[in-house]
Biotite code that builds the C-alpha atoms (Angstrom):
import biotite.structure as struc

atoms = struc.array([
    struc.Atom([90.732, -39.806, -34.569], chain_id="A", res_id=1, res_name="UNK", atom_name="CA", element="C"),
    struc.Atom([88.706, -42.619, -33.185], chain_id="A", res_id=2, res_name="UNK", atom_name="CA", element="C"),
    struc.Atom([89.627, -41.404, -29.464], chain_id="A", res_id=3, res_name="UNK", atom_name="CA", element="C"),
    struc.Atom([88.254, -38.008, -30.379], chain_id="A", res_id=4, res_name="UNK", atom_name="CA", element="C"),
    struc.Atom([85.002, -39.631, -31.518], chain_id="A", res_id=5, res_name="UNK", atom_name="CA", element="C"),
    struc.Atom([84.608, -41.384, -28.635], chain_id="A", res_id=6, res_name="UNK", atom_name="CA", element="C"),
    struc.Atom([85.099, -38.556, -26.323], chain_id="A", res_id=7, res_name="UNK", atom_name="CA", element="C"),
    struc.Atom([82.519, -36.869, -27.774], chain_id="A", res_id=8, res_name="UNK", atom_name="CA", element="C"),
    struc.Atom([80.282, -39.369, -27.366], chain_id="A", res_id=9, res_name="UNK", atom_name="CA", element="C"),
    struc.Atom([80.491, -40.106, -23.856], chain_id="A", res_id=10, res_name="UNK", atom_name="CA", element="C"),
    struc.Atom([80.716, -36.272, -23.568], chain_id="A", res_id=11, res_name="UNK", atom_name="CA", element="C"),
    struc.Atom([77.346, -36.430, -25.193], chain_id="A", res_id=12, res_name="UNK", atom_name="CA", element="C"),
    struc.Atom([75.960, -39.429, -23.643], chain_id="A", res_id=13, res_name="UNK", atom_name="CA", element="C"),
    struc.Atom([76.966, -38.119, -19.701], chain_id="A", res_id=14, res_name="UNK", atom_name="CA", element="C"),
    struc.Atom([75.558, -34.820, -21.046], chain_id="A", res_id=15, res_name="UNK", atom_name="CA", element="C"),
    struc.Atom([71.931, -36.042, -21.709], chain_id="A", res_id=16, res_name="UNK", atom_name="CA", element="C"),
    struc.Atom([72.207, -38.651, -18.877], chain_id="A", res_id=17, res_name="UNK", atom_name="CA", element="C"),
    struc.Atom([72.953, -35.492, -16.778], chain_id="A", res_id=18, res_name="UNK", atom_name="CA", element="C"),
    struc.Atom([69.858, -33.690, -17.979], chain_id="A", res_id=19, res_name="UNK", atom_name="CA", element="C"),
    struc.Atom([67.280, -36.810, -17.127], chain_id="A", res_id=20, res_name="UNK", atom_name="CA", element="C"),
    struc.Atom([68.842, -37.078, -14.058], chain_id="A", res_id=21, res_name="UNK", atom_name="CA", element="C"),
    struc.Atom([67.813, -33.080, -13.260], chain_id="A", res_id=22, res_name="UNK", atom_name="CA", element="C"),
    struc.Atom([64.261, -34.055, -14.475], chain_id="A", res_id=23, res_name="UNK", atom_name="CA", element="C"),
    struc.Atom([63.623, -37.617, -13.597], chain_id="A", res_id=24, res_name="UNK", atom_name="CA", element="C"),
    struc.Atom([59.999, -36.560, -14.333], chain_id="A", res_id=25, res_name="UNK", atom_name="CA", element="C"),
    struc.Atom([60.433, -35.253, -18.137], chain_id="A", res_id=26, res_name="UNK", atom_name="CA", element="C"),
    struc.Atom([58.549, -38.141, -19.860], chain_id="A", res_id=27, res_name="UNK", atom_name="CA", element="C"),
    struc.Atom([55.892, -37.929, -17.122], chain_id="A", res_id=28, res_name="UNK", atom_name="CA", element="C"),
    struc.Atom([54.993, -34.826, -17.320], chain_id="A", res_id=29, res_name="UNK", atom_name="CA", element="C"),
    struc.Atom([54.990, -34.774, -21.350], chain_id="A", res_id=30, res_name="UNK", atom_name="CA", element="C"),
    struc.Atom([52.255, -37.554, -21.131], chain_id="A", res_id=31, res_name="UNK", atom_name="CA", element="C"),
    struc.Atom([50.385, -36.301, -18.414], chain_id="A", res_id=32, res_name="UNK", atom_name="CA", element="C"),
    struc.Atom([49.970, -32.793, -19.987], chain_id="A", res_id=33, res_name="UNK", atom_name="CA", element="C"),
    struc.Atom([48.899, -34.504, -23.500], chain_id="A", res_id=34, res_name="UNK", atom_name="CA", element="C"),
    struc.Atom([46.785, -37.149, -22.226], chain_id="A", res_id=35, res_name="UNK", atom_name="CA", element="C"),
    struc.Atom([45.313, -35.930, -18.651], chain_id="A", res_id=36, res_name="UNK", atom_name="CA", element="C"),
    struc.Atom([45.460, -32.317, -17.981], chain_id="A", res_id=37, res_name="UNK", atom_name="CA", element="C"),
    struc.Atom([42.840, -31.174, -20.580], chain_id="A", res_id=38, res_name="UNK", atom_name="CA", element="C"),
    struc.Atom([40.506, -32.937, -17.701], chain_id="A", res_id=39, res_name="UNK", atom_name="CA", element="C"),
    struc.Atom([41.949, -32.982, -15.012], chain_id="A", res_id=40, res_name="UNK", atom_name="CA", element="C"),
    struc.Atom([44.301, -29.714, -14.794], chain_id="A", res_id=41, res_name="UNK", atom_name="CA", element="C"),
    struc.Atom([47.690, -28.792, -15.553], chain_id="A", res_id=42, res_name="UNK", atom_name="CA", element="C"),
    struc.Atom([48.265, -29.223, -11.345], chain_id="A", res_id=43, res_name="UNK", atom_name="CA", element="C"),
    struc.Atom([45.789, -31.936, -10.965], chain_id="A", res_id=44, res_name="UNK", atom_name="CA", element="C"),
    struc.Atom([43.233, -29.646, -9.632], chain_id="A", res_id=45, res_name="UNK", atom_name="CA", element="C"),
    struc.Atom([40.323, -31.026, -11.606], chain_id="A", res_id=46, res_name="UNK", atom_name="CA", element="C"),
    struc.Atom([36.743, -29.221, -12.593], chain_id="A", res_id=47, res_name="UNK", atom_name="CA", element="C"),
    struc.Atom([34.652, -29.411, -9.848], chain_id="A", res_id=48, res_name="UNK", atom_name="CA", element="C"),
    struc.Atom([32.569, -32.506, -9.992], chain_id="A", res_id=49, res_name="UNK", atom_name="CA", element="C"),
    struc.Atom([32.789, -32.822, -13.699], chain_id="A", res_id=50, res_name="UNK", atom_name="CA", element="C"),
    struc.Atom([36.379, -33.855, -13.841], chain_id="A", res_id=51, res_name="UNK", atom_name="CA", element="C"),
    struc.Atom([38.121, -34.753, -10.283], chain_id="A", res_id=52, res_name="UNK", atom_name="CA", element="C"),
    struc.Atom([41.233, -33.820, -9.006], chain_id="A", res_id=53, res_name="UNK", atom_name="CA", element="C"),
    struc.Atom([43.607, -36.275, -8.223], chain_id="A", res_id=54, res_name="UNK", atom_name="CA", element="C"),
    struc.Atom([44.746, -34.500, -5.373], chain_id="A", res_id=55, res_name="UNK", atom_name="CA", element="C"),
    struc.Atom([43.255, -37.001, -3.159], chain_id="A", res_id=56, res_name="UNK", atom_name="CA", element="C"),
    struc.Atom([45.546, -39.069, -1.120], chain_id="A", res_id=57, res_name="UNK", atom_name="CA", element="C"),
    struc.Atom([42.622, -41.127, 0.015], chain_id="A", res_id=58, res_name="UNK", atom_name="CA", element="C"),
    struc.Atom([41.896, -42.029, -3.548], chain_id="A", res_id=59, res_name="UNK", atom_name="CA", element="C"),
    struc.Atom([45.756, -43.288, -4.449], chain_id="A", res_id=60, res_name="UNK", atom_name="CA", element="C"),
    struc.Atom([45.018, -45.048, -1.448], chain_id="A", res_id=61, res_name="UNK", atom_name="CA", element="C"),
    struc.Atom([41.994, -46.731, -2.396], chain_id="A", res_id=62, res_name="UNK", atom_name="CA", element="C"),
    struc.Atom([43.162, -47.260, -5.840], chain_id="A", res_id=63, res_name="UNK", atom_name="CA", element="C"),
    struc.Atom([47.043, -47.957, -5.717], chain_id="A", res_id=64, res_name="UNK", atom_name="CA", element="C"),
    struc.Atom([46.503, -51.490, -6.349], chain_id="A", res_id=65, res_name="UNK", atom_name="CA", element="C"),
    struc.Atom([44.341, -50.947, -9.810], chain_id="A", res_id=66, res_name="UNK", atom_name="CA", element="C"),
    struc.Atom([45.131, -47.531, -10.893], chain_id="A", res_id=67, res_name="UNK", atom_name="CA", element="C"),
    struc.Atom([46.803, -48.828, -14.397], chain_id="A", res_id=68, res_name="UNK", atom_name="CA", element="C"),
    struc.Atom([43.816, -50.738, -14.806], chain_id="A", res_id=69, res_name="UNK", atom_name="CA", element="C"),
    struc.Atom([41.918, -47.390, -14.596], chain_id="A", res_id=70, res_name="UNK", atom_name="CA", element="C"),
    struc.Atom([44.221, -45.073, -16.575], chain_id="A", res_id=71, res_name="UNK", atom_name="CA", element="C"),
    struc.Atom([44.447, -47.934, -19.745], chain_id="A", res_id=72, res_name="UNK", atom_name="CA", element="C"),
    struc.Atom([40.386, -48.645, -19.641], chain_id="A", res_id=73, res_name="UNK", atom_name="CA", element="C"),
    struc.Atom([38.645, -45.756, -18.236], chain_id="A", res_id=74, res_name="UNK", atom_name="CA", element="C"),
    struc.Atom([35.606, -45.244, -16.235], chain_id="A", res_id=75, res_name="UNK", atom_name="CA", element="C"),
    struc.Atom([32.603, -46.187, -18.437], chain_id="A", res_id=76, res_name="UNK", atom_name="CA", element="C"),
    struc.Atom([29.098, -46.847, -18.229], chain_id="A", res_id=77, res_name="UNK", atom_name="CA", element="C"),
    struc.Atom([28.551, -47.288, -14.477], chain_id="A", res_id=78, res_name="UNK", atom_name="CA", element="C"),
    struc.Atom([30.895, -50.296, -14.109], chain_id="A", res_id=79, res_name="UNK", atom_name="CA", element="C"),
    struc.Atom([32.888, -48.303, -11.219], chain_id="A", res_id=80, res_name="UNK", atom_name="CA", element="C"),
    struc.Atom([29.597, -45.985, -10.570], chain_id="A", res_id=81, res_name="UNK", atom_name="CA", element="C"),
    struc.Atom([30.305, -45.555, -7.179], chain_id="A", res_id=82, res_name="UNK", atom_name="CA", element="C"),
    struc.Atom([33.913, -44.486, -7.961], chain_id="A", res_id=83, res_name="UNK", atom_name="CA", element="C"),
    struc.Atom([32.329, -41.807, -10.289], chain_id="A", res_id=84, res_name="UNK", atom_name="CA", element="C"),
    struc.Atom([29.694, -40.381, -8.358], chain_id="A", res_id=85, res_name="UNK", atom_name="CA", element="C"),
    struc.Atom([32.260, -39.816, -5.129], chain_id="A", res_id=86, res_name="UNK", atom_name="CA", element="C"),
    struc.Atom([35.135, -38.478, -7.407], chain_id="A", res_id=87, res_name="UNK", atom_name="CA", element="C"),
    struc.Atom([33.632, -36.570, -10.524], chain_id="A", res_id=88, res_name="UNK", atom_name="CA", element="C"),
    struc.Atom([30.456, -37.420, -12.712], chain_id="A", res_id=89, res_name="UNK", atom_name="CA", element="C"),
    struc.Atom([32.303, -37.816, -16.139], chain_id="A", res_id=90, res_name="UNK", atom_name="CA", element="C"),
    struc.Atom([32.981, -40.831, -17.533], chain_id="A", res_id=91, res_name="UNK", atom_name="CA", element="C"),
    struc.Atom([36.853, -41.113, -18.050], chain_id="A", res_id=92, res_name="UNK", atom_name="CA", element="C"),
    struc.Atom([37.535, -42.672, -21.614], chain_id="A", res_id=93, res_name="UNK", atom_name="CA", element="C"),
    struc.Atom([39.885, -45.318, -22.248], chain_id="A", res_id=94, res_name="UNK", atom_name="CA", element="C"),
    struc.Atom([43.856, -45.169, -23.237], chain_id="A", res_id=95, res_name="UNK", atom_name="CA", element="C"),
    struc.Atom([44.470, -48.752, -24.484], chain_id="A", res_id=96, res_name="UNK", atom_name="CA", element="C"),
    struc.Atom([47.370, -46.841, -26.710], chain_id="A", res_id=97, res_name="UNK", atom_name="CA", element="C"),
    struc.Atom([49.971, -45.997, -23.591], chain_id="A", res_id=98, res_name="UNK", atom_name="CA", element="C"),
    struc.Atom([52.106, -48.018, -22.889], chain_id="A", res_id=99, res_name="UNK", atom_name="CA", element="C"),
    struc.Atom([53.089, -49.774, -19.273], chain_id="A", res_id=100, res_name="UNK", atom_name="CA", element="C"),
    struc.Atom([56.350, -47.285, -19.504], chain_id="A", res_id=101, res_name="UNK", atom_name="CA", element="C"),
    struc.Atom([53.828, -44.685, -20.129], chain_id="A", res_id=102, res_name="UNK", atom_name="CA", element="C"),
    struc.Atom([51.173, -45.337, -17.455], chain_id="A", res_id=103, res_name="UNK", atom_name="CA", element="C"),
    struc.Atom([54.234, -45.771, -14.796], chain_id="A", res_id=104, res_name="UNK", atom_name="CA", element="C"),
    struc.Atom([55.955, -42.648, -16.318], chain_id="A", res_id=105, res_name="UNK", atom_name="CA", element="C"),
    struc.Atom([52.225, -40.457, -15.934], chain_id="A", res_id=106, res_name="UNK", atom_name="CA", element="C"),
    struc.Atom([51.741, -42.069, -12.319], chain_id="A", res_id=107, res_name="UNK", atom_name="CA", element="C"),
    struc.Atom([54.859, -41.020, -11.207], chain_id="A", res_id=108, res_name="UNK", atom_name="CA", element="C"),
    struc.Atom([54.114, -37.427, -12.342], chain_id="A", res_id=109, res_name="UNK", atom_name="CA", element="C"),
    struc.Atom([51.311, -37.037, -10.806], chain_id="A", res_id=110, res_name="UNK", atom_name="CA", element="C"),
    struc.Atom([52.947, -38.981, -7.677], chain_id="A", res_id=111, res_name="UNK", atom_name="CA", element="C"),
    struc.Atom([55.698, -36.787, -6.948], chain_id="A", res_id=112, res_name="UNK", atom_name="CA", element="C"),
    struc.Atom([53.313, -33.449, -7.834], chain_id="A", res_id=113, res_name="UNK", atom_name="CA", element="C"),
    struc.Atom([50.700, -34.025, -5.263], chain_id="A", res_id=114, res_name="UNK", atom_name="CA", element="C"),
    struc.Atom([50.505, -37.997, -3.634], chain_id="A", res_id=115, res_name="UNK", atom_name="CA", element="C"),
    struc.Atom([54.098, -37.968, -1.969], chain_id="A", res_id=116, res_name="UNK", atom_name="CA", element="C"),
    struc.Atom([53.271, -41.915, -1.920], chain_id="A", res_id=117, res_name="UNK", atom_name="CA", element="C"),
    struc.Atom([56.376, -44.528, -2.849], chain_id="A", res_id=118, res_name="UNK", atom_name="CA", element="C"),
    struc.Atom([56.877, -44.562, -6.410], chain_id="A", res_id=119, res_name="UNK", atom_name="CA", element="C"),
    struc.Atom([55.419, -46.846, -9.006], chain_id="A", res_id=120, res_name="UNK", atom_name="CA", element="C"),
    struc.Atom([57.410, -49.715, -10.579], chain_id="A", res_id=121, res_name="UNK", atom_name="CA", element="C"),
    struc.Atom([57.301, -50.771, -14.295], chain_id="A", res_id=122, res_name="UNK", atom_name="CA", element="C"),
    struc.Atom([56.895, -54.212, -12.859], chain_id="A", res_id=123, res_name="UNK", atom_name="CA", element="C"),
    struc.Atom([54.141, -53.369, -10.404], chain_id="A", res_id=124, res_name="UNK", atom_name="CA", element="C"),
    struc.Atom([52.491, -51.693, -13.562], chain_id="A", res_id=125, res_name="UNK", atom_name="CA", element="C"),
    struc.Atom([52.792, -54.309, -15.880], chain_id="A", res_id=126, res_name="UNK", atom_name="CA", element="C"),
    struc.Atom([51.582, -56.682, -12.862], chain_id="A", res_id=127, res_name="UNK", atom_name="CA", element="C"),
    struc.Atom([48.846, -54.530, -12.662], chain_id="A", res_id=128, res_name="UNK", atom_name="CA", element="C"),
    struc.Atom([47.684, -54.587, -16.123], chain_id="A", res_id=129, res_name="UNK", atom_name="CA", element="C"),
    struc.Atom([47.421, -58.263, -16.557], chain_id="A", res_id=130, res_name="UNK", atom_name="CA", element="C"),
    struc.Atom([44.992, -58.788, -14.003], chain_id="A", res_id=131, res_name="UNK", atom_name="CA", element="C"),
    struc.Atom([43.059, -55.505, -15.818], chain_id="A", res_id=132, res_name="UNK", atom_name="CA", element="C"),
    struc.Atom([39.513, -57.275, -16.615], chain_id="A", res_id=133, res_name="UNK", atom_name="CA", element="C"),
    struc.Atom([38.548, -55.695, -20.336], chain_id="A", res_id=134, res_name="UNK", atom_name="CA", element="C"),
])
């Protein structure tokens, strides 16, 4: 009996290890669609000047080193004014409520959907967010 139990566990256990593995992505995308695509498009494709796209390779570029920084406290007042008036006029609100697993998980979305850049590390995210200035 207790070898039968166990093989249905691991049967289980490879089973949904089997189905991340398919879509590495899963969590990602889940966040991303309920926390970022009302603004900025299912595809990243933004609204025009109002809400950017994040299609930019020059802007992951620009921003790679801070990006967690601006994903858990927003764009507000004109603190990164520059930032908004070259990439969309809205002021992006703040997520203090994701976590680092779900700012990495949401940048690697959007990473392997459109910035093709070397993926984002929980470490480099968490790195990221101490030096975040609130």
């Amino acid at each position: 009996m207790k070898k039968t139990v166990c093989l249905i566990a691991l049967f289980f256990l490879f089973l949904f290890s089997c189905n991340s593995l398919q879509n590495p992505y899963k969590e990602g995308k889940y966040s991303y669609e309920k926390h970022c695509a009302d603004c900025h498009g299912v595809q990243g494709e933004g609204l025009g000047k109002l809400y950017p796209s994040l299609k930019s390779k020059e802007f992951i570029e620009e921003r790679r080193l801070d990006i967690a920084c601006l994903l858990r406290l927003g764009i507000k007042n004109d603190s990164l004014a520059m930032f908004r008036t070259k990439y969309g006029d809205q002021e992006m609100p703040e997520n203090k409520w994701l976590s680092e697993s779900d700012i990495c998980n949401i940048l690697n979305y959007i990473n392997q959907m459109l910035w093709h850049k070397e993926p984002f590390t929980l470490n480099q995210i968490s790195e990221q967010l101490k030096k975040c200035k609130n």
